[in-house]
C-alpha positions in Angstrom: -78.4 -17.4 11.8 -79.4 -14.0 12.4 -77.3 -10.5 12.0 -76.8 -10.6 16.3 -75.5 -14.0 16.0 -72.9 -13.6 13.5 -72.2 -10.1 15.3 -71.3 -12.1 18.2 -69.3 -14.7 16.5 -67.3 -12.2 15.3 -66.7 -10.2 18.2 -65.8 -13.3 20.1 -63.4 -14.4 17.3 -61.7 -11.0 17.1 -60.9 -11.0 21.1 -59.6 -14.5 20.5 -57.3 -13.5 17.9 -56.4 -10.2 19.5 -55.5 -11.9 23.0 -53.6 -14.8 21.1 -51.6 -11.8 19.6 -50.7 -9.6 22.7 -50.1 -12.8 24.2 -47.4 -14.1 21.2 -45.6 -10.9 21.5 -45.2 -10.9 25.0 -44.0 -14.4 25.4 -41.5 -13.4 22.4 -40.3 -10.3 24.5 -40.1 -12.3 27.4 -38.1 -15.5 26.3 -35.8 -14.0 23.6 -32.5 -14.3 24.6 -29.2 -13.1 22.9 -26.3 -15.2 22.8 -22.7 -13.7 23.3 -22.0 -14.5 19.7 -24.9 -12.8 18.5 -23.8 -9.5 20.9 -20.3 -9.4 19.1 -21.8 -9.7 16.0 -24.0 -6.8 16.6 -21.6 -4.3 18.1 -21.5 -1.1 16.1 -17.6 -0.7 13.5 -15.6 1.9 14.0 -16.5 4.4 11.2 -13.2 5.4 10.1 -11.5 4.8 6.7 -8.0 3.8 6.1 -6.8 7.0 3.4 -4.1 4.7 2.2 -6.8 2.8 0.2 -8.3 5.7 -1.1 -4.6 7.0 -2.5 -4.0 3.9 -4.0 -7.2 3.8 -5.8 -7.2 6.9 -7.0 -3.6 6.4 -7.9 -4.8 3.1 -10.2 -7.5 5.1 -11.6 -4.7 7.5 -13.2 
């Protein structure tokens, strides 16, 4: 096989793969769903600490 040959073999074989990629990521964006479960479990805390805690363990650390 000659240099053009294998030049167009791989040519073709990197559109295949790119393609097959784009397309793989698209049908992932496209069919992922998210349950309710998965919402709840995803919901942000609320950032806030209970001082209590840190008295007591500072009071055990004494």
């Amino acid at each position: 096989m000659s240099n053009k040959d294998w030049l167009v073999i791989s040519i073709i074989t990197f559109l295949t793969v790119a393609v097959w990629t784009v397309y793989e990521i698209y049908h992932t964006a496209v069919t992922t769903t998210v349950t309710p479960v998965q919402e709840k479990l995803i919901d942000p805390f609320e950032p806030t600490f209970d001082e209590e805690v840190f008295k007591t363990l500072q009071e055990r650390n004494d």
